[in-house]
N, C-alpha and C positions, 0 to 999 in steps of 0.2 A: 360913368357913375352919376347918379343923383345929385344937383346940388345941395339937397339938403342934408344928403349922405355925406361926399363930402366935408362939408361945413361944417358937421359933428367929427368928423373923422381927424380933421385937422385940429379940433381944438382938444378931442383928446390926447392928439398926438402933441399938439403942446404943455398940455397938463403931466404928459407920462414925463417930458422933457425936463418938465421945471422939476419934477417931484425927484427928480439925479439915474430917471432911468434910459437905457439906448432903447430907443423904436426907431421902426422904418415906419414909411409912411407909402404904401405902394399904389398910388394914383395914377397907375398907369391905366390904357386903354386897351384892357384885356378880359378874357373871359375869367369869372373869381376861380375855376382850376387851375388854369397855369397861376397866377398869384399863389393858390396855395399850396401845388408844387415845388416851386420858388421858394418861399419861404421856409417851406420842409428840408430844399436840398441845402438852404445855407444857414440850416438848425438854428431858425426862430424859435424860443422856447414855448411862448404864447404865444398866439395870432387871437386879436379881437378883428370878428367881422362884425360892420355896421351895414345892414342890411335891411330889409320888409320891416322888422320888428321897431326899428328906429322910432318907426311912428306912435309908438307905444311907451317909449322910452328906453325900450332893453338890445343890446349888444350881449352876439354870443362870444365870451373866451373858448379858445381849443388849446391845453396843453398839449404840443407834439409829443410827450414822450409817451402818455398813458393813453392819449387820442379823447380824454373825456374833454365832453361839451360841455357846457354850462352857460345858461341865459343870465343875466346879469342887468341891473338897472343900469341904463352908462353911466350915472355919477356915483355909483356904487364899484366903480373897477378899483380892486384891490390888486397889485401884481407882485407877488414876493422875487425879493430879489437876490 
């Protein structure tokens, strides 16, 4: 992963934390399909990928259950809980 992928990744993942929500944080050394396998088989609700777009500002959400995407500013992540 990108450091600077990464770097965002972690601080949302501290932001989801403080705000009283569970995240994983899957910074393993994998290709992003198995990650999103993974996260399907142990029914992650949302998956936020920080990816290419980062550079721009935007992070895509995927809700598992309806599969809609959606681009997202990252300081705009909203996650109902």
């Amino acid at each position: 992963m990108h450091p600077e992928r990464l770097a965002a990744a972690r601080e949302m993942y501290e932001r989801l934390l403080s705000q009283g929500h569970d995240a994983l944080l899957d910074d393993r050394d994998a290709r992003p399909g198995v990650k999103f396998k993974d996260a399907d088989l142990i029914g992650i609700p949302y998956r936020i990928n920080v990816g290419k777009k980062l550079a721009e500002g935007w992070v895509e959400v995927v809700e598992r259950r309806s599969r809609q995407s959606t681009d997202v500013p990252m300081q705009d992540i909203n996650i109902p809980r």
